[in-house]
N, C-alpha and C positions, 0 to 999 in steps of 0.2 A: 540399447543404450539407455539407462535411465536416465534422469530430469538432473540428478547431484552431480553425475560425471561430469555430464555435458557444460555445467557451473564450471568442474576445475578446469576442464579444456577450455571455457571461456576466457577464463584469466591470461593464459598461453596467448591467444587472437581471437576474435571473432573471425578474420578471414582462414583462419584453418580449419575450419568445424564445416563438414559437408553439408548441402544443401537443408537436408534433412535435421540435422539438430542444429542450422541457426534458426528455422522456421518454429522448432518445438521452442528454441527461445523468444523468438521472439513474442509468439503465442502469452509466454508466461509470465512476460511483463506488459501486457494489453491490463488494463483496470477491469475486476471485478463488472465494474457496467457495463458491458459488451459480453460478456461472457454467455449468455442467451439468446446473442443476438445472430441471424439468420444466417450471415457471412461469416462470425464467429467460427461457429456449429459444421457449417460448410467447409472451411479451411482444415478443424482438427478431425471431419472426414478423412477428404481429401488426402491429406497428412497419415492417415492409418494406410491408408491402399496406397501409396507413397505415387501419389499424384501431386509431386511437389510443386510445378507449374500451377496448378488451379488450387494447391492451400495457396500459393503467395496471392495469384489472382483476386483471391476472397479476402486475402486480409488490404489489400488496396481497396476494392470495394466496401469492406467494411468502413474506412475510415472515409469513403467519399460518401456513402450511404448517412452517414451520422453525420455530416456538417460540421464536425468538430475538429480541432485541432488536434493530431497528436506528432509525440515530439521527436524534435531532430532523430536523434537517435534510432524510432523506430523508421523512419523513413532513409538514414544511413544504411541500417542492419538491412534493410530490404532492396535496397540499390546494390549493395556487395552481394547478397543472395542473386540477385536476377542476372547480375552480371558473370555470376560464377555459372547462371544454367543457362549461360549466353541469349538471356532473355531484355536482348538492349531495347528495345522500344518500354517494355517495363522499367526497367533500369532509369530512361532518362527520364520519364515519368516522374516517377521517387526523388529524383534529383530536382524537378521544376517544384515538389512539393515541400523540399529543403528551403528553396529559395521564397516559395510562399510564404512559410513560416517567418523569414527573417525580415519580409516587407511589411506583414501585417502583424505578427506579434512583436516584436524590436528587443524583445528576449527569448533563448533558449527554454524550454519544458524541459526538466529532468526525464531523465528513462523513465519508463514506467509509468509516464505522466500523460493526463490529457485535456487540454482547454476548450468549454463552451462558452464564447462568447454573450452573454447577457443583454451587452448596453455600450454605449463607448468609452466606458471607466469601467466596468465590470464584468470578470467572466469566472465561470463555476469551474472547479478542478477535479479530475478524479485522477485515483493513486491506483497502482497494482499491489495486489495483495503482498507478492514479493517483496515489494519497496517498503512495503510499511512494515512487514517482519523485518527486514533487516534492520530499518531505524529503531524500532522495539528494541534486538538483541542487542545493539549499540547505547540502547540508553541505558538496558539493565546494567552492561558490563560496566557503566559510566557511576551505575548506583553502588555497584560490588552488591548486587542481588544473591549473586550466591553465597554472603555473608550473612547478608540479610534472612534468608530463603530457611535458614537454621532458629531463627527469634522470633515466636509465633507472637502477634502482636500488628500494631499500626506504624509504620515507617514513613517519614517525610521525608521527599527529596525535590529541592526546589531545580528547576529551569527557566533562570530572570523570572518574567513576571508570572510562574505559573511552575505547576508540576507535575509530581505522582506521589500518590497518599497508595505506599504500600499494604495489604493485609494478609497476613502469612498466617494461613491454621493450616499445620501439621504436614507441611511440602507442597500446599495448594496455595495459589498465588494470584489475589485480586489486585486491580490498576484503578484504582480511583483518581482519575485526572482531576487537576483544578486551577483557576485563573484567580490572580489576587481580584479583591472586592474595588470596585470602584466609586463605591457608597459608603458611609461613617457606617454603619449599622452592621455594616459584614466587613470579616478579614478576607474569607474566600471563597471562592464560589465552585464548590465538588461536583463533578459530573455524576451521580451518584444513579438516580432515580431512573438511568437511560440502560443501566447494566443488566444485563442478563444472563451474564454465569462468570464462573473463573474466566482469569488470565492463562494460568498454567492451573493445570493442562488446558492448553488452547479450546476456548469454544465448547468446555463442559458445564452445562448449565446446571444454573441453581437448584438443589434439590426442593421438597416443599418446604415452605416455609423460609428455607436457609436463608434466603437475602432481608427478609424482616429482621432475624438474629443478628446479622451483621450489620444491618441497621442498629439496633437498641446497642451496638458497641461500638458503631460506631460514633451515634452522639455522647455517650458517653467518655469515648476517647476525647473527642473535642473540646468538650465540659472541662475535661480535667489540664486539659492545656493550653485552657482560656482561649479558644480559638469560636468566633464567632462565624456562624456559616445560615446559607438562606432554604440549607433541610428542615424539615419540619418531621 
């Protein structure tokens, strides 16, 4: 069963999906930061020699090993897994960590989501890769990118106080995020200089030179649309 199936049978229930592909799901909304980590590596073992007991095992020690918060959700998906491989001692576990969750954060984490606490106003978030292609593919369709995608050029598209500074050469597609200025001297302030390759196609990086090029067009673009920004 591949990783897309196992998606549209999500949609149907999570509790109809056998042991085995709610664990590969659940796996695939764990955040990028874990992803190397010892219990990680352990579980999507485990998980091939369909030792489904000891992947769920590791992905609970994962999240007690890390001292972090993660959210409702993964600890839902893992109580209806343990419970369906009659693994109740697991199961009520998962459930005392639901309860965790809503004494000491007093809000929900989205899927995909996970909280370290900082300080007692502050805590750091990570996101699953998933989650955040989905929000991408939702904002493109939001911009009508594939209108865009055809007009080789700089495309602005705001999101309240901030947005995406589209740049389309020839079906390749850069994400220039940016926040308005909170200073008179600048309009916005572009994530520019942190880039290191396309958007589309995902994760193909800069040839030589290429990002300097789209540099010198892109101050130039800004030049010409009286847009003040703190590139250099």
């Amino acid at each position: 069963m591949n990783i897309w199936s196992i998606f549209k049978n999500h949609k149907k229930g999570f509790q109809q999906l056998k042991p085995f592909a709610m664990l590969l799901l659940i796996q695939e909304y764990i955040p990028e930061f874990y992803k190397e980590n010892k219990r990680f590596k352990e579980s999507e073992e485990y998980l091939r020699y369909n030792e489904w007991g000891l992947a769920l095992e590791s992905l609970i020690e994962l999240a007690d090993d890390s001292g972090h918060y993660f959210s409702n959700c993964f600890w839902n998906n893992l109580t209806i897994c343990a419970n369906k491989m009659e693994m109740f001692a697991e199961a009520e576990y998962c459930r005392q960590q639901l309860i965790k969750n809503e004494t000491t954060l007093g809000s929900k984490l989205p899927n995909g989501s996970t909280a370290v606490k900082i300080d007692d106003n502050t805590y750091q978030h990570y996101t699953a890769k998933i989650v955040i292609n989905k929000l991408a593919d939702n904002r493109r369709e939001k911009d009508k990118l594939d209108e865009l995608i055809n007009n080789d050029g700089f495309h602005i598209k705001w999101h309240g106080r901030g947005g995406i500074i589209y740049y389309v050469d020839n079906g390749k597609v850069l994400e220039i995020s940016f926040e308005m200025s909170g200073v008179r001297q600048y309009d916005l302030l572009p994530c520019f200089d942190g880039l290191k390759g396309w958007s589309i196609p995902a994760n193909k990086p800069f040839a030589f030179k290429e990002k300097s090029a789209i540099k010198e067009k892109f101050l130039e673009w800004l030049k010409t649309k009286r847009i003040k920004t703190d590139i250099q």
